[in-house]
N, C-alpha and C positions, 0 to 999 in steps of 0.2 A: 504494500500500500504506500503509494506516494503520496505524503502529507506535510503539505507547505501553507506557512504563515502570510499574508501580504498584508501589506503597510501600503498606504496612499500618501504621498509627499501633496505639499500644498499646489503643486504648481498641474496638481492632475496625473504624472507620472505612479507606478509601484516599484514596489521592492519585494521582490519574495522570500523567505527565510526556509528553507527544509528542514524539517526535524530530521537530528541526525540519530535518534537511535529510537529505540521503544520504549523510553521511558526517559523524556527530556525536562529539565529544572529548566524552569524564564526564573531572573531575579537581578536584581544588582550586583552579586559578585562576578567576579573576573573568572570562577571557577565554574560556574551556569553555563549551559545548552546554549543558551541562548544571553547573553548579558546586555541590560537595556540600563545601563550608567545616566540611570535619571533619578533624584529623591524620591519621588514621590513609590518607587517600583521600591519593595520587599529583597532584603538583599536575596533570598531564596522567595519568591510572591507565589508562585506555581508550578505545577508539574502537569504533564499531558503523559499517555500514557496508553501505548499500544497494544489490544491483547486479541488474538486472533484478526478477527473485523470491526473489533469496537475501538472507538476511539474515545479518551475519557478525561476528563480534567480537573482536577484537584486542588482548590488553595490552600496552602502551606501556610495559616494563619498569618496571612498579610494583613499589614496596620491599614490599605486603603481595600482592600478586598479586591478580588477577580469577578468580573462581572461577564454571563453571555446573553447576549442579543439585550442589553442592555436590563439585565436583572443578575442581581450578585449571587455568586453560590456558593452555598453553604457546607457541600457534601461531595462527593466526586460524581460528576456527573456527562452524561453521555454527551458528546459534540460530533458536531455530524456538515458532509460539505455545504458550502454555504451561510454558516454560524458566523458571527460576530462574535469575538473574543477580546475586551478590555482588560489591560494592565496598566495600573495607573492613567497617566495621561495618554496613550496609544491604543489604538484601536485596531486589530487585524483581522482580517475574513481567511476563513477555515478555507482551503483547497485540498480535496480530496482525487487522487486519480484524474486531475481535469477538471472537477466539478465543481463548484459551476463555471461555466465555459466562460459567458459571462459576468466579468469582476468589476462589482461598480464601488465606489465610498459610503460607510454607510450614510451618512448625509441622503446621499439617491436612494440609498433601499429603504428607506422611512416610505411607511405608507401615506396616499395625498390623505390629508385632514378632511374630513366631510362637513356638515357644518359647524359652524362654532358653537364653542361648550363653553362654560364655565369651569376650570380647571382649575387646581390648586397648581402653583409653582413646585416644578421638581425641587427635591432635598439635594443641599450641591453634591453630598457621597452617588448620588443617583444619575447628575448628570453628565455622564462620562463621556460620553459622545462628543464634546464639542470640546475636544484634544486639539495639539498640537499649537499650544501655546504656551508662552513663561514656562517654557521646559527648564527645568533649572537642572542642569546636568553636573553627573559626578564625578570630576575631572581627575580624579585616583586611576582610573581604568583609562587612559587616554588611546591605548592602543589599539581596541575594539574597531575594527570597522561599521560597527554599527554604530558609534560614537558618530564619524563620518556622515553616515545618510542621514543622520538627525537633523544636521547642521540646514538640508535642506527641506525640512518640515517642518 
């Protein structure tokens, strides 16, 4: 199973990230799968986790919590192509085998509004979605390539 992370850079561009094993750590350390040198990201935030066909995600009792499709979890939970996966201030869409073919930000994949409600204001731990700003980066790890693409998001 090919199972890749994508990132949307502001200018409209992606980035994809491969999981390199079956059982990958995202976190802030320089020693993570994946390492995302920003404050806000758990030096160890979460784990993803390969087992036969299932694909499953885990938060590692992070201080800002993992969130998918824009709801936080609490338990290890199944993710599947096409999911929206928030860590900290970054948001990635799940690619599975190709799927889905196409990759949009989630910005676009919010569904249209119908008509207007009366709505209480999201809780800001809630609204994760509207990333890639005041990334306040953790300049200990400079080496990271993904340090680099940040620069342009």
């Amino acid at each position: 199973m090919d199972v890749k992370l994508i990132i949307f850079k502001k200018d409209g561009s992606r980035k994809s990230f491969p999981l390199p094993s079956n059982v990958s750590v995202i976190g802030r350390r320089h020693d993570c799968d994946l390492c995302i040198p920003l404050m806000p990201v758990s030096r160890r935030h979460c784990q993803i986790s390969l087992n036969k066909d299932t694909l499953k995600v885990r938060d590692l009792d992070s201080r800002n919590g993992t969130y998918l499709n824009g709801k936080q979890i609490n338990n290890e939970t199944t993710i599947g192509a096409g999911d929206y996966l928030t860590i900290g201030p970054l948001t990635f869409l799940l690619q599975i085998d190709g799927q889905p073919k196409e990759v949009v930000p989630p910005e676009q994949a919010k569904p249209a509004k119908g008509p207007s409600k009366q709505t209480k204001p999201k809780p800001k731990a809630a609204a994760k979605e509207d990333s890639f700003v005041d990334l306040e980066i953790d300049e200990s790890d400079k080496s990271d390539s993904f340090l680099d693409m940040l620069k342009d998001v």
